[in-house]
ROGUTOR-404845 format. One record per residue (C-alpha): x, y, z; residue number from 1; residue in three letters. Coordinates in nm, 2 decimals. Last residue first. Layout:
ATOM     xx     yy     zz   i  aa
ATOM      X      Y      Z NUM ala
...
end
This chain:
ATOM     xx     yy     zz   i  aa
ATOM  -5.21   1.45  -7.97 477 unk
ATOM  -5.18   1.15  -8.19 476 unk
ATOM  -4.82   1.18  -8.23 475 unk
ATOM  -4.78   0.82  -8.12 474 unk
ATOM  -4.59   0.91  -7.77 473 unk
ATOM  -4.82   1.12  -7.71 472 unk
ATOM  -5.14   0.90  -7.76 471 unk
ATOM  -4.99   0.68  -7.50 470 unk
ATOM  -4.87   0.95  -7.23 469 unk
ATOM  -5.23   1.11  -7.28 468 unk
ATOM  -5.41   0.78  -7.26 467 unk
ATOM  -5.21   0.68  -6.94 466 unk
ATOM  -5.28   1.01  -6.78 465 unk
ATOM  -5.67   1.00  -6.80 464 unk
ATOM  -5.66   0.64  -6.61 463 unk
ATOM  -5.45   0.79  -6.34 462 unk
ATOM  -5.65   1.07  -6.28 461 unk
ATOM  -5.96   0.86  -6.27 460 unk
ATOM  -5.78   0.60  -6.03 459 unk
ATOM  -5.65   0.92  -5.83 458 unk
ATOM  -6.00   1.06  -5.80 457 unk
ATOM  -6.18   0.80  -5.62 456 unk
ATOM  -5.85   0.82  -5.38 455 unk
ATOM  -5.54   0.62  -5.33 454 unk
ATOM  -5.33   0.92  -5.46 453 unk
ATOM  -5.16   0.88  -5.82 452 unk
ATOM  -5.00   0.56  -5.95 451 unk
ATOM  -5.11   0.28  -5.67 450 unk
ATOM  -5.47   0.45  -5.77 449 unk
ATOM  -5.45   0.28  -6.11 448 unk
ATOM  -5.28   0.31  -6.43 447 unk
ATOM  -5.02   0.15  -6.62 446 unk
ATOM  -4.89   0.17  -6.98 445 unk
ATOM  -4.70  -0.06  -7.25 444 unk
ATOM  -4.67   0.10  -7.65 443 unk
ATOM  -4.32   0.05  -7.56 442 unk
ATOM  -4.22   0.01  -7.23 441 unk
ATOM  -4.33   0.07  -6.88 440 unk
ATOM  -4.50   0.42  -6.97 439 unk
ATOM  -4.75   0.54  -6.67 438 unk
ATOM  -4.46   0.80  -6.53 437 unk
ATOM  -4.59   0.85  -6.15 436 unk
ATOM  -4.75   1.15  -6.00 435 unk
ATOM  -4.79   1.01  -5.64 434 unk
ATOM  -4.46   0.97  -5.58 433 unk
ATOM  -4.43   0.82  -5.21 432 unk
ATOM  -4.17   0.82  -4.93 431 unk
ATOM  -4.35   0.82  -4.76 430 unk
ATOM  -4.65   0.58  -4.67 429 unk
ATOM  -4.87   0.46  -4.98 428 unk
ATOM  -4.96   0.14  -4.91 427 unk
ATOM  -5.22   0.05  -5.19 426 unk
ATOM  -5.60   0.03  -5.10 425 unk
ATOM  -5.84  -0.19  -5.01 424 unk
ATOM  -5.65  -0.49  -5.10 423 unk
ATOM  -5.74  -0.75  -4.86 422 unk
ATOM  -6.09  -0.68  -4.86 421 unk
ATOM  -6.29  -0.88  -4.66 420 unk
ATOM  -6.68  -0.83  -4.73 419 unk
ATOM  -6.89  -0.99  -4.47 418 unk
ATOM  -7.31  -1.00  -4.55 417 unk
ATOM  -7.66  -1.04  -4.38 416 unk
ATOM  -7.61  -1.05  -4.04 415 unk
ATOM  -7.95  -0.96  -3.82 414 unk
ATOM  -7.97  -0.70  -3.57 413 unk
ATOM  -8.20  -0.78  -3.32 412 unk
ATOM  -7.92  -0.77  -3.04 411 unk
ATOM  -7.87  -0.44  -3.15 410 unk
ATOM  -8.18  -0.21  -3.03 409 unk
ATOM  -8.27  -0.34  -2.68 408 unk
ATOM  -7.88  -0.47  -2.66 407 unk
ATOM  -7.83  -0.06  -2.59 406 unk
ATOM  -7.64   0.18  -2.84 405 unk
ATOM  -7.30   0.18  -2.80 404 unk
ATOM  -7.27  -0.09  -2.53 403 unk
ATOM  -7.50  -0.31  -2.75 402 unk
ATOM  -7.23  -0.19  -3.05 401 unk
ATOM  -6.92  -0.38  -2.95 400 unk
ATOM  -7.13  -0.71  -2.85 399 unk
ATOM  -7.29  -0.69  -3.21 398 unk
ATOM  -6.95  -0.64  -3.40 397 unk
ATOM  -6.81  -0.89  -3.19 396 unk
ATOM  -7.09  -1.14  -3.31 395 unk
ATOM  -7.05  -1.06  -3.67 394 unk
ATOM  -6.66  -1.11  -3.61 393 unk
ATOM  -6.70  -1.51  -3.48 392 unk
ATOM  -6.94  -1.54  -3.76 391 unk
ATOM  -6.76  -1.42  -4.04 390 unk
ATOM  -6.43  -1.62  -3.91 389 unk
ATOM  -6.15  -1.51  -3.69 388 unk
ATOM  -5.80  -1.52  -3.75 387 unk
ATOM  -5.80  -1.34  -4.04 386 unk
ATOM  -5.85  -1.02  -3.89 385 unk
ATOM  -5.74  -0.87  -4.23 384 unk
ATOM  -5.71  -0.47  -4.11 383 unk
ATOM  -5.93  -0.21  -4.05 382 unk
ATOM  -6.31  -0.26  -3.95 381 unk
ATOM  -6.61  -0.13  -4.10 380 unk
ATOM  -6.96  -0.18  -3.98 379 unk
ATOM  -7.25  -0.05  -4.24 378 unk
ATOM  -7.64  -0.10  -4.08 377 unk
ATOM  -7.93  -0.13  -4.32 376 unk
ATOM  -8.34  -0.06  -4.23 375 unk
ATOM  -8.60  -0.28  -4.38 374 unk
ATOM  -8.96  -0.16  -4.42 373 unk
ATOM  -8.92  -0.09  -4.77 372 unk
ATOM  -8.63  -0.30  -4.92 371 unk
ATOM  -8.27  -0.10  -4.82 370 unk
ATOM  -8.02   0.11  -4.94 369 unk
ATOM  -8.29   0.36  -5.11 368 unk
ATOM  -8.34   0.55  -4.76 367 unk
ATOM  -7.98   0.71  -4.86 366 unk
ATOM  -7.80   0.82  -4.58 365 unk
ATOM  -8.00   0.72  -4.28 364 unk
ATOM  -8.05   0.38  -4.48 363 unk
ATOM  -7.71   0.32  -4.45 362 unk
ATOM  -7.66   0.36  -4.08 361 unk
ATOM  -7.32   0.41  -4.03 360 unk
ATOM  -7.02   0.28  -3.90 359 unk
ATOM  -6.66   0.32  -3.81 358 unk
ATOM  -6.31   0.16  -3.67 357 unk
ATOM  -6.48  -0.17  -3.50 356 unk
ATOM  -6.24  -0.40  -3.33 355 unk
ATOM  -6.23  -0.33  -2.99 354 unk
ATOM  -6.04  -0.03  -2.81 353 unk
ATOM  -5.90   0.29  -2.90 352 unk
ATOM  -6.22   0.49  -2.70 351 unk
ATOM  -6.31   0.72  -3.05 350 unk
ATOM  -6.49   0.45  -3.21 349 unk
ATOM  -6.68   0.65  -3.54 348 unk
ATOM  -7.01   0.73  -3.61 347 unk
ATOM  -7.08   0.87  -3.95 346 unk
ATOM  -7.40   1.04  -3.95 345 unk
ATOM  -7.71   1.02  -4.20 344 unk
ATOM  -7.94   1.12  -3.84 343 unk
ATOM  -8.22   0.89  -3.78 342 unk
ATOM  -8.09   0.73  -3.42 341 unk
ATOM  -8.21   0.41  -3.21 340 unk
ATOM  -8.23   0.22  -3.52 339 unk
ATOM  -8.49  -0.11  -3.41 338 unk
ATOM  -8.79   0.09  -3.53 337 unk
ATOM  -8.66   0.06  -3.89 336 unk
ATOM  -8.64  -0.30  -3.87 335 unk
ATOM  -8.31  -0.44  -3.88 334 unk
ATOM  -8.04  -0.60  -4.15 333 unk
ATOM  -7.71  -0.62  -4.05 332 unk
ATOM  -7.40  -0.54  -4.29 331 unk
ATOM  -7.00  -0.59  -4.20 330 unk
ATOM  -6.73  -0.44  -4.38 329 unk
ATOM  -6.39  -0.56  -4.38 328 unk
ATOM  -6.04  -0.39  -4.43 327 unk
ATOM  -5.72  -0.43  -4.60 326 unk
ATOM  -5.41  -0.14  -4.62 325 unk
ATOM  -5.14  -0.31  -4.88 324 unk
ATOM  -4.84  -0.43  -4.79 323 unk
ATOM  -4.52  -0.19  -4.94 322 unk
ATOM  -4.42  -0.28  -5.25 321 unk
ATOM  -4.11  -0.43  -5.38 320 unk
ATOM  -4.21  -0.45  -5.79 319 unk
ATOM  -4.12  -0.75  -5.98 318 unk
ATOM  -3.92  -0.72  -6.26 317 unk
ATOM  -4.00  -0.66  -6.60 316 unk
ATOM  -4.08  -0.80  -6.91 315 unk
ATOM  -4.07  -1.16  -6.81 314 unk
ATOM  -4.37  -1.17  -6.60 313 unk
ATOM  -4.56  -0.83  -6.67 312 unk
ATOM  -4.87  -1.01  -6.62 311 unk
ATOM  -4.83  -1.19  -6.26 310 unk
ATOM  -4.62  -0.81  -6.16 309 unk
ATOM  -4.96  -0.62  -6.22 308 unk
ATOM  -5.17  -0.81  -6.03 307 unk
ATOM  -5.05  -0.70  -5.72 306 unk
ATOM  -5.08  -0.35  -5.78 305 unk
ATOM  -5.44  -0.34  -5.86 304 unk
ATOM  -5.51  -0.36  -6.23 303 unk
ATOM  -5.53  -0.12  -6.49 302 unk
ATOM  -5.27  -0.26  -6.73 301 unk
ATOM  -5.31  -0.02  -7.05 300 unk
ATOM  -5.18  -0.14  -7.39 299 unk
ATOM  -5.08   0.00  -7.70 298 unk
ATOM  -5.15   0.12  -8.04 297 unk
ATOM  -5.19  -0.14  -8.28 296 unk
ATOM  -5.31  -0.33  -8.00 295 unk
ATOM  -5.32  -0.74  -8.04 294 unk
ATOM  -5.53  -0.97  -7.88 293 unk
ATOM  -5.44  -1.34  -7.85 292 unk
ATOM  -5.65  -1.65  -7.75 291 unk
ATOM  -5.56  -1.91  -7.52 290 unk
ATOM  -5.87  -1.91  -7.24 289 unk
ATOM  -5.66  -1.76  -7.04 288 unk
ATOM  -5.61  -1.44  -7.23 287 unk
ATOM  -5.31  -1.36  -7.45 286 unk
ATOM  -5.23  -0.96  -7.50 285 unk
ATOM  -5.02  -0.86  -7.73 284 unk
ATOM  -4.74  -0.59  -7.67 283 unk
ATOM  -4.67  -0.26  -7.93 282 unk
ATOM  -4.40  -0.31  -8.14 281 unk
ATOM  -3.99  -0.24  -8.04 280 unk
ATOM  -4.04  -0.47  -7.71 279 unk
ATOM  -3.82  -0.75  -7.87 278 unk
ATOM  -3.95  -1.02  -7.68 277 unk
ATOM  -4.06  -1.18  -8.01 276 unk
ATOM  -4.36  -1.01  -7.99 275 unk
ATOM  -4.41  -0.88  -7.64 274 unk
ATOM  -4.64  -1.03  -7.43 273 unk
ATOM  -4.86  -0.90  -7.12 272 unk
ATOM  -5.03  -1.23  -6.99 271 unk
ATOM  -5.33  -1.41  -6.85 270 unk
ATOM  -5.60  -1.18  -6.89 269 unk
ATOM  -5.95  -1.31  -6.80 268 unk
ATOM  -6.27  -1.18  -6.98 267 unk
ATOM  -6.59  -1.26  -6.76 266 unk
ATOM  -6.68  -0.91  -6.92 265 unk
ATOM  -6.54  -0.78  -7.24 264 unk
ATOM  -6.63  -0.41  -7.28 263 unk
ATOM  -6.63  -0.21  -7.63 262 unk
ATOM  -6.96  -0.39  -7.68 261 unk
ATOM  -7.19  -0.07  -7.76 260 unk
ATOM  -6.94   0.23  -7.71 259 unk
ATOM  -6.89   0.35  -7.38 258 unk
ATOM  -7.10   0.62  -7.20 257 unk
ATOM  -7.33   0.37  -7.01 256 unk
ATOM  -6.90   0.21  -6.84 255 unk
ATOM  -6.88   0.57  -6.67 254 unk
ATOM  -7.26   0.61  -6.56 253 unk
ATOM  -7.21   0.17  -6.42 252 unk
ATOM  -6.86   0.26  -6.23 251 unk
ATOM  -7.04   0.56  -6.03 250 unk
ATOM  -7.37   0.37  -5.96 249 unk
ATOM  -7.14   0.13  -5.78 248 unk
ATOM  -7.14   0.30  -5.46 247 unk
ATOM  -7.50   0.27  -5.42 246 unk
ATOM  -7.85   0.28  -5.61 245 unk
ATOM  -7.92   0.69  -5.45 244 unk
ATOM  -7.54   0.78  -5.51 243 unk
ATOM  -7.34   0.84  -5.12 242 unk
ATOM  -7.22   1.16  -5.02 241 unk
ATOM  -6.96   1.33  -4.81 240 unk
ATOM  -6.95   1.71  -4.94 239 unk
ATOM  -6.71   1.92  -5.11 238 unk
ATOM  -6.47   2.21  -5.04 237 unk
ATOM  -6.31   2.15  -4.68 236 unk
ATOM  -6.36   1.75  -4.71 235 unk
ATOM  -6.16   1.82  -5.07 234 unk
ATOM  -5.87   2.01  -4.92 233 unk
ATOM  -5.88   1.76  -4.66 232 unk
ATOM  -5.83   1.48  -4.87 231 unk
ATOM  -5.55   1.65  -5.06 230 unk
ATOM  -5.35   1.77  -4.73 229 unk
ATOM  -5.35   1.42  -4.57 228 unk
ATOM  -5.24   1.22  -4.91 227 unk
ATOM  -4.98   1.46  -4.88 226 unk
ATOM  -4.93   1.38  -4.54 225 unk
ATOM  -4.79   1.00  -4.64 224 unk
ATOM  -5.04   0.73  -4.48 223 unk
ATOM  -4.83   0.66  -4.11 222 unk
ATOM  -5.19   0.75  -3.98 221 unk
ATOM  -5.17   0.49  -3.74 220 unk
ATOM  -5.53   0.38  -3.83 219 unk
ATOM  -5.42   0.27  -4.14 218 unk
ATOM  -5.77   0.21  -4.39 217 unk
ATOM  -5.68   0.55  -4.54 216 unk
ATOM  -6.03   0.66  -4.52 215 unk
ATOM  -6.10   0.48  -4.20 214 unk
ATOM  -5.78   0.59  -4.03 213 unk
ATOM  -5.93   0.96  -4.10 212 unk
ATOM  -6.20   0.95  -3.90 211 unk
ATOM  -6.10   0.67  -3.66 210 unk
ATOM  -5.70   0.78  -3.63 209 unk
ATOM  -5.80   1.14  -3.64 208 unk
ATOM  -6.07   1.17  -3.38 207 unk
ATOM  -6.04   1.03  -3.05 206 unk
ATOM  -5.64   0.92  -3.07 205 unk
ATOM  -5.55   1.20  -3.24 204 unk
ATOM  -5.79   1.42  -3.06 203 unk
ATOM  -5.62   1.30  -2.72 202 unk
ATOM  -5.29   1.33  -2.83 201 unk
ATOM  -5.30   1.69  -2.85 200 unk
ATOM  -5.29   1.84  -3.18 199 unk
ATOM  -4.95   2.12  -3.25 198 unk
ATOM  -4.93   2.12  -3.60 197 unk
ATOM  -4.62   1.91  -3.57 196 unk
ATOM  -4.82   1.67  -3.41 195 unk
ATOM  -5.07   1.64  -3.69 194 unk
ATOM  -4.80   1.62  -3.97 193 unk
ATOM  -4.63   1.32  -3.77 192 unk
ATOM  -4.97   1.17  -3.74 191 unk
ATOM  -4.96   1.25  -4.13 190 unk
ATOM  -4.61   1.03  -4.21 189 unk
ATOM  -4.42   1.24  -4.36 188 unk
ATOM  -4.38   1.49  -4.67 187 unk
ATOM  -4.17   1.73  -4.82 186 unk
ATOM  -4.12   1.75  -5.21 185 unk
ATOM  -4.47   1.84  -5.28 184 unk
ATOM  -4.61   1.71  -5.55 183 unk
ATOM  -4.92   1.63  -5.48 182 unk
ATOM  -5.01   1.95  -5.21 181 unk
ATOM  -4.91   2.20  -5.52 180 unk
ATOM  -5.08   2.00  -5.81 179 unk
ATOM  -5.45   1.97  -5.57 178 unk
ATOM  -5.35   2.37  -5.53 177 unk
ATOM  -5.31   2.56  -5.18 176 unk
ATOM  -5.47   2.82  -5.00 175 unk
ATOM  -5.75   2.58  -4.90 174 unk
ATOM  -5.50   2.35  -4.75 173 unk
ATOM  -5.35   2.57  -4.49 172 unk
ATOM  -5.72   2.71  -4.45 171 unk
ATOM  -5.82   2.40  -4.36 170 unk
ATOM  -5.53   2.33  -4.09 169 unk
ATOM  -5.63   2.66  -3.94 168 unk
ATOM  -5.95   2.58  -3.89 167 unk
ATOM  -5.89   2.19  -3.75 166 unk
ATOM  -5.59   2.41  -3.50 165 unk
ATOM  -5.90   2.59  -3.39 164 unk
ATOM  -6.09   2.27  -3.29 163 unk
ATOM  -5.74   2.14  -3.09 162 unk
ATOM  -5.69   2.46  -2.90 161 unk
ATOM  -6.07   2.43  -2.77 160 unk
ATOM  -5.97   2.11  -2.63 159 unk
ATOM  -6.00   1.74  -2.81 158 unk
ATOM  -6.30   1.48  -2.81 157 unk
ATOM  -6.37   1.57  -2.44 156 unk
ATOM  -6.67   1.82  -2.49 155 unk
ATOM  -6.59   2.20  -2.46 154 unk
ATOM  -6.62   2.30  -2.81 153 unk
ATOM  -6.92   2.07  -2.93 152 unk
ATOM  -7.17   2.34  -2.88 151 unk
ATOM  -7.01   2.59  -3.07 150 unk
ATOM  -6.98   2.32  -3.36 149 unk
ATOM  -7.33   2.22  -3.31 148 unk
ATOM  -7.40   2.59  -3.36 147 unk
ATOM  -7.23   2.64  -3.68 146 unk
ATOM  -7.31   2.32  -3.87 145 unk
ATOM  -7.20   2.41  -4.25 144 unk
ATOM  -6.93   2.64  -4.18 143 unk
ATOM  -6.79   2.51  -3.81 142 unk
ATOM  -6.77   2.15  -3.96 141 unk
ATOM  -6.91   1.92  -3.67 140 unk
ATOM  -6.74   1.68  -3.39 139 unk
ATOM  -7.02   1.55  -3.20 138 unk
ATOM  -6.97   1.36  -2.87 137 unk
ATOM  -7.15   1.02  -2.85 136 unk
ATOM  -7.11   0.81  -2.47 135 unk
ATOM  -6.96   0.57  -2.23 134 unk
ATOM  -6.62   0.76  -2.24 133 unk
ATOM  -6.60   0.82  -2.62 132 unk
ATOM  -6.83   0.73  -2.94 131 unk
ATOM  -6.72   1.00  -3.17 130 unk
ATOM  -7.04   1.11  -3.38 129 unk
ATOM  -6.92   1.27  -3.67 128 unk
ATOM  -6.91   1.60  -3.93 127 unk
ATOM  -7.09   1.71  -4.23 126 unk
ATOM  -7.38   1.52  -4.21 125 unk
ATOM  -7.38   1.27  -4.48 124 unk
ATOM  -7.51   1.39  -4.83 123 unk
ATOM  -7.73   1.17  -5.05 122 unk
ATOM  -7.61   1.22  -5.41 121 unk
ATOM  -7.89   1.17  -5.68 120 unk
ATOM  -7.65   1.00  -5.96 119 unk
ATOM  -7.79   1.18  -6.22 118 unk
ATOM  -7.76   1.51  -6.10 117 unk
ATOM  -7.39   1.41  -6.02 116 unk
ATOM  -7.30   1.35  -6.37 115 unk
ATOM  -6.92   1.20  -6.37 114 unk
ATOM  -6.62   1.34  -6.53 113 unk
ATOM  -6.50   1.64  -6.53 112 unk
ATOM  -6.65   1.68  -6.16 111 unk
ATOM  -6.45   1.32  -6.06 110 unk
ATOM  -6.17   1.44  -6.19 109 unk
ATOM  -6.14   1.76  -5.92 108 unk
ATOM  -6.31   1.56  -5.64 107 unk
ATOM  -6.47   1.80  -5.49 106 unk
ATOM  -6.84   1.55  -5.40 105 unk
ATOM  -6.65   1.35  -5.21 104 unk
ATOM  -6.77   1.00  -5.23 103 unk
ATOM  -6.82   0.76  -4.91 102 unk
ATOM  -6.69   0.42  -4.92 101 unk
ATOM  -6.70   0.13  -4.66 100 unk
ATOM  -6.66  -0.22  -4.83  99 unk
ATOM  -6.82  -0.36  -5.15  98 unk
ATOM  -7.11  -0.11  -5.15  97 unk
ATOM  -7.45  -0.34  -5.05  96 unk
ATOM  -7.75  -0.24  -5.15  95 unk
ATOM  -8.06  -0.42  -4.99  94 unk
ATOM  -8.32  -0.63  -5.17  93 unk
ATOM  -8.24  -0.96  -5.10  92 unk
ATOM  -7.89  -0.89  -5.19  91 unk
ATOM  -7.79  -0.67  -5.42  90 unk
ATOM  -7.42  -0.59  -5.48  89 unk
ATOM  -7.26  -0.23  -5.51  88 unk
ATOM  -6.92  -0.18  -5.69  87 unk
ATOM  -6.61   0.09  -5.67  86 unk
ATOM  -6.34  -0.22  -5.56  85 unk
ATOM  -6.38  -0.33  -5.91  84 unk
ATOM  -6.60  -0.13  -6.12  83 unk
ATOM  -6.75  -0.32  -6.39  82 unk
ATOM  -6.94  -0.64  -6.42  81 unk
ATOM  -6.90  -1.02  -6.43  80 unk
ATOM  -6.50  -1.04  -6.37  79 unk
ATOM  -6.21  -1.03  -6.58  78 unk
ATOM  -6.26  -0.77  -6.77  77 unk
ATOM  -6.10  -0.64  -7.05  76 unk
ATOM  -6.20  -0.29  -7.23  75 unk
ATOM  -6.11  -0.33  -7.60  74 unk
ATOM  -6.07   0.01  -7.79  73 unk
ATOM  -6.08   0.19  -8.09  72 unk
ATOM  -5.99   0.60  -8.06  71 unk
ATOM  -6.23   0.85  -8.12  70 unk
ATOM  -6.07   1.09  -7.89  69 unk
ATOM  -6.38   1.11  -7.65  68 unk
ATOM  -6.39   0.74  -7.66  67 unk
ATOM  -6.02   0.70  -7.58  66 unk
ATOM  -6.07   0.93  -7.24  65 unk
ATOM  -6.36   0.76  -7.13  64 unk
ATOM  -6.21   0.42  -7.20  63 unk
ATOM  -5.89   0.52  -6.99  62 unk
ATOM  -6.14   0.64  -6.70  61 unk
ATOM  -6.32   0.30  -6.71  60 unk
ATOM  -5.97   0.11  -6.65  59 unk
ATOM  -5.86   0.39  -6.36  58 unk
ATOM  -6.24   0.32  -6.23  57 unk
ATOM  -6.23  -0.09  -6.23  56 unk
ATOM  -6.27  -0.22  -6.55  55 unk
ATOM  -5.94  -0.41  -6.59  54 unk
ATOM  -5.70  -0.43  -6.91  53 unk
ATOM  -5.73  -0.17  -7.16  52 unk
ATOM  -5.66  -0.28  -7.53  51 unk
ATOM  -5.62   0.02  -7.76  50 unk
ATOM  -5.60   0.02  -8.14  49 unk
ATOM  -5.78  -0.29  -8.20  48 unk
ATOM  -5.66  -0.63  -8.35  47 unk
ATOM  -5.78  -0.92  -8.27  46 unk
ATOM  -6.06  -0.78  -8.51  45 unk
ATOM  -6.44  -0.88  -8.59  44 unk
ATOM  -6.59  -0.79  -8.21  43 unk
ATOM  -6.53  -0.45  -8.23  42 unk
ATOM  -6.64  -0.43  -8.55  41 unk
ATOM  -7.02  -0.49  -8.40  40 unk
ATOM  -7.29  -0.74  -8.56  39 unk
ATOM  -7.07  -1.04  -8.53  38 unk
ATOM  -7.14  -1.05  -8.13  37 unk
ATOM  -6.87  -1.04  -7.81  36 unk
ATOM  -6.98  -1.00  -7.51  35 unk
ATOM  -7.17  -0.66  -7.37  34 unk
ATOM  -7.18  -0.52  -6.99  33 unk
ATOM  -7.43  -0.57  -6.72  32 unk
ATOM  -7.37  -0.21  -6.63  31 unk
ATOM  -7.67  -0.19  -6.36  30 unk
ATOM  -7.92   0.13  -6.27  29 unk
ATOM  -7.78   0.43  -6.47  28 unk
ATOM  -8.04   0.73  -6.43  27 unk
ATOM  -8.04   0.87  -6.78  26 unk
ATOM  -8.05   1.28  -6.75  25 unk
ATOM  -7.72   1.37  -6.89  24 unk
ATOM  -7.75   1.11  -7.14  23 unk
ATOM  -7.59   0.75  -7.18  22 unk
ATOM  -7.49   0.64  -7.52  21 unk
ATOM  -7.16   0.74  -7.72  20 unk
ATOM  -7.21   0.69  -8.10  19 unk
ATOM  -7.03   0.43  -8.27  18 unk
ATOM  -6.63   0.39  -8.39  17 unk
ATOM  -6.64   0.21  -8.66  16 unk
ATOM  -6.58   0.42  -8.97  15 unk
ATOM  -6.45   0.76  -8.79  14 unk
ATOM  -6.17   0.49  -8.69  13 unk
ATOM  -6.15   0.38  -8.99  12 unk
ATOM  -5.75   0.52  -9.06  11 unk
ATOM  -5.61   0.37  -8.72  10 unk
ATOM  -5.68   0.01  -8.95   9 unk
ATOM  -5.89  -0.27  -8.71   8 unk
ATOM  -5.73  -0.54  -8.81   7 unk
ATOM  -5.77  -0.96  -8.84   6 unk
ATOM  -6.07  -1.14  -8.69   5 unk
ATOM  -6.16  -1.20  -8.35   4 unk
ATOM  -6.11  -1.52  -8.21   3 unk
ATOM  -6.48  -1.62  -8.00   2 unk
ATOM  -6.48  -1.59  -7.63   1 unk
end
């Protein structure tokens, strides 16, 4: 990347800063981002006011926040498009979400935030098909799926004491606020929440751990109960959806309302530097490639966790975290004939054995997933499994689901893509503070979901927070 040349004075910023784009109506397909050019002031400083580093959705949400204050910023990326963990590939046609992730339609930040017109949700059925004792039992939300609900009282997933202990559980969280259940001073591990509450062991094991082990990717449910309560509360008010173009449609609508080359792709960071290690000015910013950027009024790390320590070498301390939740996610390829069901359900491994957590048929959910004629199948697993290759895993995966759905219809299914995700999400078993201070130092901020809750909405949370604490501390708001 070209030097860019001298300051960018906090006094222009009505000067240079350019109009948003992106409508309420646009239908974002791909962010392929902007390099550097001589026709934008953005690219004529190493100095800006802001430098934000990573584009994931804590990075994007910072950018959001600046642009509606009119304050100059470089967003840094490191890899060829935005998003990070919140991004959608195609290959061969088919839309593939890097790993298994369904959006809530109540996420508070989220509604502030994103268009949801524009990213033509796809709803899930609001509920689950537990694969238990040979066979599929529906669990199904008593508001939006009455009668399956009455219907699915009596089967084995968990007794008719468990089903009214889910009501009274969601009105426990409905009664409260997102600022209430966040903060709350006591918390523990939710299977300890669940117990307490008075579920039987058998809809832990048939229900809980699967259903809510895949959100948390931790299938002991030793995720902090806070996390529990907030996720909930939004399952209770939203819906489970999925964009029309994938996953990734969420990253690309934040990064269309930027300003015209205000993101860096293929833009690696090696360090956070203070002048002169004094830490009384803002930090610079030196990328790998040897050149310097300077931020006349700060910087915001939003990287996951583990990259955070690598560039705050020498200003702080590394941070003892806990190890982070990993998964991997599986896609096959079929023909639409070979999917022995049509409903957009998630199905999920209620017997506690073999190596699948949860799956879906992608197509079921949003037809759009997959070249016409072609059908696409989601697997998601929890953990690293790094003793087994792609291949070795693919072939479990198939085994697993011929005695969930006959080798008639799965031993067709064709392997088209592994995604392992080491860091799916940050640890965040109590004792946790999920409303953490952003400032490190002067004119030095972090954001990310490791900050907040390790939701969608955390990372936008997280980004909006860092911009406040920064302009703040400048007297800029």
């Amino acid at each position: 990347m070209p030097p860019l040349a001298n300051t960018l004075p906090i006094s222009s910023i009505s000067q240079f800063f350019p109009p948003c784009r992106g409508h309420a109506n646009h239908r974002y397909r791909r962010f392929s981002g902007a390099q550097s050019s001589t026709a934008d002031p953005y690219n004529r400083k190493n100095q800006t006011g802001v430098i934000i580093i990573g584009a994931g959705l804590a990075g994007l949400a910072a950018a959001n926040q600046l642009t509606s204050k009119r304050i100059p910023f470089l967003l840094l990326e490191a890899s060829d498009g935005v998003g990070g963990r919140v991004r959608t590939d195609i290959v061969d046609g088919f839309f593939l979400d890097r790993g298994f992730q369904i959006f809530i339609t109540a996420y508070p930040e989220a509604k502030k935030l994103l268009d949801y017109e524009s990213l033509d949700l796809q709803r899930f059925y609001a509920g689950a098909k537990v694969f238990y004792g040979g066979k599929f039992h529906t669990v199904a939300d008593p508001l939006r799926h009455f009668w399956d609900s009455v219907a699915s009282l009596t089967n084995p997933i968990g007794s008719v004491v468990d089903k009214g202990l889910i009501a009274l559980t969601r009105a426990r969280v409905l009664i409260k606020s997102d600022e209430e259940i966040l903060t709350a001073a006591d918390e523990v591990p939710t299977i300890d929440l669940l117990r307490k509450i008075g579920f039987s062991e058998a809809i832990l094991d048939r229900f809980f751990r699967p259903f809510f082990g895949g959100i948390f990717f931790d299938r002991d449910l030793e995720t902090t109960s806070k996390l529990f309560d907030f996720v909930f509360r939004c399952l209770a008010l939203g819906e489970n959806t999925l964009p029309t173009m994938g996953i990734g449609e969420i990253s690309n609508q934040l990064a269309a309302k930027l300003p015209a080359n205000s993101v860096l792709l293929n833009t690696r960071v090696a360090s956070v530097e203070y002048p002169n290690g004094t830490g009384s000015d803002p930090p610079s910013v030196r990328l790998q490639d040897g050149g310097v950027l300077k931020a006349e009024l700060g910087v915001i790390i939003a990287v996951e966790q583990p990259e955070v320590d690598k560039l705050l070498d020498g200003i702080r301390d590394p941070v003892i975290t806990k190890p982070a939740r990993s998964t991997i996610c599986l896609y096959f390829t079929a023909e639409p004939n070979q999917i022995p069901v049509q409903d957009p359900v998630l199905f999920l491994n209620g017997t506690n054995t073999g190596i699948i957590n949860n799956m879906f048929f992608a197509t079921n959910v949003a037809r759009t997933y997959a070249p016409p004629g072609k059908a696409l199948v989601s697997v998601s697993l929890i953990g690293s499994f790094e003793d087994r290759s792609d291949d070795d895993l693919a072939a479990e995966v198939i085994s697993e689901l011929s005695g969930w759905f006959g080798e008639s219809s799965v031993m067709s299914w064709k392997h088209l893509k592994t995604y392992r995700i080491q860091f799916a999400q940050p640890n965040q078993c109590p004792p946790t503070d999920l409303v953490k201070n952003p400032r490190v130092g002067s004119g030095l901020y972090l954001s990310g979901d490791y900050m907040t809750s390790a939701t969608f909405d955390g990372a936008l949370v997280s980004g909006r927070r860092a911009v406040e604490v920064l302009l703040r501390e400048k007297g800029l708001i």
